[in-house]
N, C-alpha and C positions, 0 to 999 in steps of 0.2 A: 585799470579802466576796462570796462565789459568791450570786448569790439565786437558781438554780436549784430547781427546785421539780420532785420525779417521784412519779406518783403511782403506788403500789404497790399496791392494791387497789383493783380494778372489780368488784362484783358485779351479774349480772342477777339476781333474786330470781323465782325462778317459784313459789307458794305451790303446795303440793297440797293439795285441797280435804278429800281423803278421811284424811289423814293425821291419826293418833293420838299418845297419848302420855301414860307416866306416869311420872312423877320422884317420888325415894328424896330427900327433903330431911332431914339428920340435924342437927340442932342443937348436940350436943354439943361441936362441934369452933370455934364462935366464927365461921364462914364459913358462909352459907346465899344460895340461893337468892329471889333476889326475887320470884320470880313459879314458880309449881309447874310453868306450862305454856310455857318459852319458844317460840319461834318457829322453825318449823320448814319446811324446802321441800327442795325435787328441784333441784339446777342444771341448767342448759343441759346438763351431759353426763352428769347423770344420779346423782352423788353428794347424797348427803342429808347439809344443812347444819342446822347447830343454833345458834342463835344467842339468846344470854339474858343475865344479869346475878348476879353474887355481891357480898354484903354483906360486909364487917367489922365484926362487933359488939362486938368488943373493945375497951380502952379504949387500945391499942397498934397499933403498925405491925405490917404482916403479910406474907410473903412469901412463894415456893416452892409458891404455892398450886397444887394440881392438882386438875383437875374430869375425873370418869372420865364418860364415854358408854359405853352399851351400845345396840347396834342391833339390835332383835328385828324379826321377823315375827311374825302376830298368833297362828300357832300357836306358836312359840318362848317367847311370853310368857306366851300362857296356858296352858302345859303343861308348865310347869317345866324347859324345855330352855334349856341355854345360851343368849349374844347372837348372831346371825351373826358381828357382829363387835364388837369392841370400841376405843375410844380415848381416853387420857387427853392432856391438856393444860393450857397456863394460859392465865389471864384474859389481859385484850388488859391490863392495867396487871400490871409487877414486881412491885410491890410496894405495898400497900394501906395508906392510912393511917387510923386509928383512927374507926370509923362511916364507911365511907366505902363506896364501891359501883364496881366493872368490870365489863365488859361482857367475854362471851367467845364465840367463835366456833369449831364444830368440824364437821370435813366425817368422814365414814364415807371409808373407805380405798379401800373397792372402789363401784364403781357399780351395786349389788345390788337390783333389781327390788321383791324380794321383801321389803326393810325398808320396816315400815309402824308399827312405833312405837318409842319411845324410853326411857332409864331416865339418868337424871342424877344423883350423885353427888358427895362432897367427897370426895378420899380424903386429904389432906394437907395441911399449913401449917408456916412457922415460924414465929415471932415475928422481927423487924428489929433487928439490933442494931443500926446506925444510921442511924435512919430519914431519909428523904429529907426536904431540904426545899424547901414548895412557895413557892419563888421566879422559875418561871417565870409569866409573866403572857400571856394569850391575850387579844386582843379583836377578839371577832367580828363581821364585818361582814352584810348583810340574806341570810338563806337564799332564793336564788331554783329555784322548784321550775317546772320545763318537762318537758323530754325528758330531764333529768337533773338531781340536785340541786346547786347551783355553790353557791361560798359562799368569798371570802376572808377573812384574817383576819391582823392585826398580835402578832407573837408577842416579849416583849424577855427578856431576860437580865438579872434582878433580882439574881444571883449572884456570888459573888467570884471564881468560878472561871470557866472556858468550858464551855460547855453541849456537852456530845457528843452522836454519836446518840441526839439527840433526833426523837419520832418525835409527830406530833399527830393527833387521832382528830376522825371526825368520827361522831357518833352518830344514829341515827334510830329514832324511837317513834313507837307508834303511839296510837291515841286513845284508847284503852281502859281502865277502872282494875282492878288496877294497869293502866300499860303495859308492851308490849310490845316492847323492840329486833327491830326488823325490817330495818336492813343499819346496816353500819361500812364504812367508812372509812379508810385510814394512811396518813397523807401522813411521807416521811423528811425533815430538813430540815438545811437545811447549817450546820453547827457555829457556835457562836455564842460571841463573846467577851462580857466583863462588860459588863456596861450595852448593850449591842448586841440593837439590833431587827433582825426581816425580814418578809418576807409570805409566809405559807402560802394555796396555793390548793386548792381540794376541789372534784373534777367525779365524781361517782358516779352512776348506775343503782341507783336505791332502790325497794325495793319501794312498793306506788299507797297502799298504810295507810299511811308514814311524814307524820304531821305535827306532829311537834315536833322539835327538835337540841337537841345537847348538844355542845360542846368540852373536848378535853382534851390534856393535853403532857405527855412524862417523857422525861427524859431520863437518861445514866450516872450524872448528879450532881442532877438539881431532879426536880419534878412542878412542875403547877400545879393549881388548883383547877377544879374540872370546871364549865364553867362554862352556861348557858342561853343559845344561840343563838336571841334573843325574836324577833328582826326577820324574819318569816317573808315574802315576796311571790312571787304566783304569775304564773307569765311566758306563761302561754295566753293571751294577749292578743287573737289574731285570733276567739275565738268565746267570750269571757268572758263566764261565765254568774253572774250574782247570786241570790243568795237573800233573800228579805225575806218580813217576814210571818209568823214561824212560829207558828202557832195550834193549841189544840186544840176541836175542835167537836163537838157532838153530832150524831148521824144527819138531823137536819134541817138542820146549817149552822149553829147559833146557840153563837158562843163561849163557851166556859165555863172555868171557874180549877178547880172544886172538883165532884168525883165522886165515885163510889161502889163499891167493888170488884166486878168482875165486870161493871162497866157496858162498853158496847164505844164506842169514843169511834174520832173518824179524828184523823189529826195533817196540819196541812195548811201549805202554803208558796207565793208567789208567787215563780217563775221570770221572770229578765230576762235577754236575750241580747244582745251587743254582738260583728253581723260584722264582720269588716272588706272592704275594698272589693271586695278579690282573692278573700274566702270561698268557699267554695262555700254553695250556698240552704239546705241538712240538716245538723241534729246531734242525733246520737244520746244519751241522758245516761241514767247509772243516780242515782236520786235515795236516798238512805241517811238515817233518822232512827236516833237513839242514846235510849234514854230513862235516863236516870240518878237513883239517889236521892240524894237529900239527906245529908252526912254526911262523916266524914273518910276512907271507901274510896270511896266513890260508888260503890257498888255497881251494873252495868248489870241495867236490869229488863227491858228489850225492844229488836229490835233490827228495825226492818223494813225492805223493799227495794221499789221500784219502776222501771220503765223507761219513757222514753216519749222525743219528736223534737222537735225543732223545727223544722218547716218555713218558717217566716218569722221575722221580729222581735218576732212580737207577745207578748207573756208569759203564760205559763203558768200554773195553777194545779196542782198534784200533792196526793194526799192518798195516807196510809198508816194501816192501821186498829191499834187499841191495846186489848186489854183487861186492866185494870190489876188482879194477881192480888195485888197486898198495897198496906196503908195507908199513908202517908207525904207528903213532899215529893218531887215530880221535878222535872227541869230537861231539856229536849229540845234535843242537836244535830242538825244536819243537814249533809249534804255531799251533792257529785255532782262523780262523775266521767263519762269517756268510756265507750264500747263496747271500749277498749284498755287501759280501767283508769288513768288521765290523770286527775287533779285538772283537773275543768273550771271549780271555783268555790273562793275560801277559804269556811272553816265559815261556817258562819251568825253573822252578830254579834245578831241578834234571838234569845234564847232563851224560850222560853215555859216559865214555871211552873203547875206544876198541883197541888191538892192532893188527894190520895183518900184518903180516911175509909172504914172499915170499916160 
């Protein structure tokens, strides 16, 4: 059996900061939309990619589905003029099986300056008449995130038949809720007999927000189940930067759990660095807190940024200021990357709970 492995999609993800967008999500049609604002960027040459997620809420397999884009400029959309352009497509899965979720990716045709927002769309589906079934089985090995996200995985043939152009995905989100698909992945993999394993490999350029995976397979004859790629480690090793500590304090320093709306509180954290021998002495770091509330969307309530260096080994302390505009349970993460947008640390495993009372 060939175990040739090629991998068919590399994306650089360049975010554009300034970039808009509003999505048409219609319900009636059994396929929607997971998130109203997918993820959106400028490529290397200039094409604006769109990259999101469709449900099936049916209690059936689904298929033929196509997702229409329209590429406005910001006069275009506010002025009741046509798209610049427009393009329809399908989800990165054939075919959907009942409550189930794809991921879709779609680039604008031309590489048009002037497109600054978006308009998303279901316009079609069938129903499956006979639906796939998911006997292909994925197990994924630890996502390691560097200069690119790598990540193997043992793929077998649970099926009576031979697995055809089968093709396996690699997905990445971001931290957000909901989240955000922020790059894919399609590795093709070489046909597979009954009962027959092989090894799928993944080297992608993922946008600097991807920190979760997901895997997934389909082939002419199986799916597999989409599965959670948990085992995440980060491979910056020569300037590993730790987080510890996350607190929230008043204007004088002194910790506190439970606040009062409108009070201004700092969120603070202890930085540890580990060079290595060959390091250079300086690293630059942006330090990011997330404040989320309590609940089943965890709605984000605040989002701040800071920058600062480290000049030696010795550890840091960072603080970011919060003032908390509604009542509830929060829960704070934190991260930090490079000056090149590099995950220099995993999230924080210390989360601080606070409560604020009206």
């Amino acid at each position: 059996m060939k175990k040739l492995i090629v991998i068919s999609v590399l994306f650089m993800l360049l975010p554009v900061q300034s970039f808009s967008q509003t999505v048409d999500t219609p319900s009636t049609l059994g396929v929607k939309l997971t998130n109203t604002a997918p993820f959106s960027y400028k490529d290397e040459q200039g094409y604006t990619v769109v990259i999101g997620e469709v449900e099936n809420t049916k209690n059936f397999a689904v298929n033929n589905v196509k997702i229409w884009v329209g590429f406005y400029s910001k006069a275009s959309s506010t002025g009741g003029q046509p798209p610049l352009e427009t393009v329809t497509a399908d989800p990165l899965l054939e075919e959907m099986p009942p409550h189930s979720k794809s991921p879709f990716m779609i680039k604008s045709k031309t590489q048009n300056p002037d497109i600054s927002e978006i308009r998303v769309n279901i316009v079609g589906l069938n129903s499956a008449s006979s639906p796939k079934q998911q006997l292909l089985q994925i197990e994924p090995d630890t996502v390691l995130i560097g200069e690119s996200v790598r990540m193997s995985a043992k793929i077998t043939n649970n099926g009576k038949e031979a697995s055809t152009n089968t093709r396996a995905h690699l997905i990445a989100f971001d931290a957000f809720i909901p989240p955000r698909i922020v790059g894919i992945q399609t590795v093709p993999v070489s046909d597979m007999e009954s009962t027959k394993s092989t090894t799928v490999k993944f080297d992608a350029v993922m946008d600097y927000r991807a920190s979760s995976f997901k895997v997934v397979l389909e082939s002419d004859q199986y799916q597999s189940k989409t599965i959670d790629a948990s085992k995440v480690s980060l491979e910056t090793l020569t300037r590993l930067i730790t987080i510890n500590n996350v607190d929230v304090v008043d204007p004088s320093g002194v910790q506190i759990s439970q606040i009062k709306t409108g009070t201004p509180v700092n969120i603070t954290s202890e930085l540890t660095i580990q060079y290595s021998a060959a390091g250079g002495p300086q690293q630059s770091y942006i330090y990011y807190a997330q404040v989320r509330q309590f609940g089943e969307k965890a709605t984000v309530e605040h989002i701040a940024i800071t920058e600062g260096t480290f000049e030696s080994a010795e550890p840091q302390t960072v603080s970011v200021g919060w003032t908390p505009e509604h009542a509830g349970g929060f829960f704070i993460e934190t991260y930090v990357w490079d000056a090149d947008a590099v995950p220099l640390a995993a999230p924080s495993k210390t989360v601080s709970v606070v409560l604020v009372t009206p």
